[in-house]
C-alpha positions in Angstrom: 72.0 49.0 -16.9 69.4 49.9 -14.2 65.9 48.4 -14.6 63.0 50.5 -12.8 59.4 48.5 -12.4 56.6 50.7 -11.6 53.2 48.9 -10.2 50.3 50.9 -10.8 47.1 51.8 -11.7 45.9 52.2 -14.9 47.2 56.2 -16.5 47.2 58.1 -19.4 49.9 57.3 -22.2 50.8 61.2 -21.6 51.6 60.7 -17.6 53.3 57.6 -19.0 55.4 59.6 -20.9 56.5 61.9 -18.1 57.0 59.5 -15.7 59.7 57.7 -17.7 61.1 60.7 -18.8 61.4 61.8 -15.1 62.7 59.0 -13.8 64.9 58.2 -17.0 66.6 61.6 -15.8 66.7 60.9 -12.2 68.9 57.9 -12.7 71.5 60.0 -15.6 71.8 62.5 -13.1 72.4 60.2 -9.8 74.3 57.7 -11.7 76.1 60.0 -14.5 75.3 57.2 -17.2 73.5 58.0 -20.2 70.0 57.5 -20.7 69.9 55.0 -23.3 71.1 52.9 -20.5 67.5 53.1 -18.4 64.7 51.0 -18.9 61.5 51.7 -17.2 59.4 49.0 -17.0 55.2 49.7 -16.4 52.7 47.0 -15.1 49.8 48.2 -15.2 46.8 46.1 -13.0 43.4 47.1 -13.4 41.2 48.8 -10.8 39.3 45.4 -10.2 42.4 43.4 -10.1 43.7 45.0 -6.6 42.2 46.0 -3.1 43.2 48.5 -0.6 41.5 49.4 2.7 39.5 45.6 2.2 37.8 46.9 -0.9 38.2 46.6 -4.5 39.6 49.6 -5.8 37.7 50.1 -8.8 34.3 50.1 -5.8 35.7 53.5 -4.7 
């Protein structure tokens, strides 16, 4: 059963949606297993909570 763990930013419950859906169907297709198989894991970290560049990125 693959586990996918996506590091990002804070998003709307709708891009949420489609991500996992997206990615849900990239793995069925690739790996011919069915989707109830996938788990998509999000962790979201807040603006203020990571850097890029040497700034915060909730400064930007």
């Amino acid at each position: 059963m693959p586990i996918v763990t996506v590091q990002q930013g804070p998003r709307t419950v709708e891009l949420k949606r489609e991500l996992v859906k997206q990615i849900t169907d990239a793995f069925v297709r690739a790996y011919a297993i069915p989707a109830d198989a996938v788990q998509v894991w999000i962790h979201e970290v807040p603006t203020d909570s990571w850097g890029k560049a040497g700034k915060l990125t909730a400064d930007k």
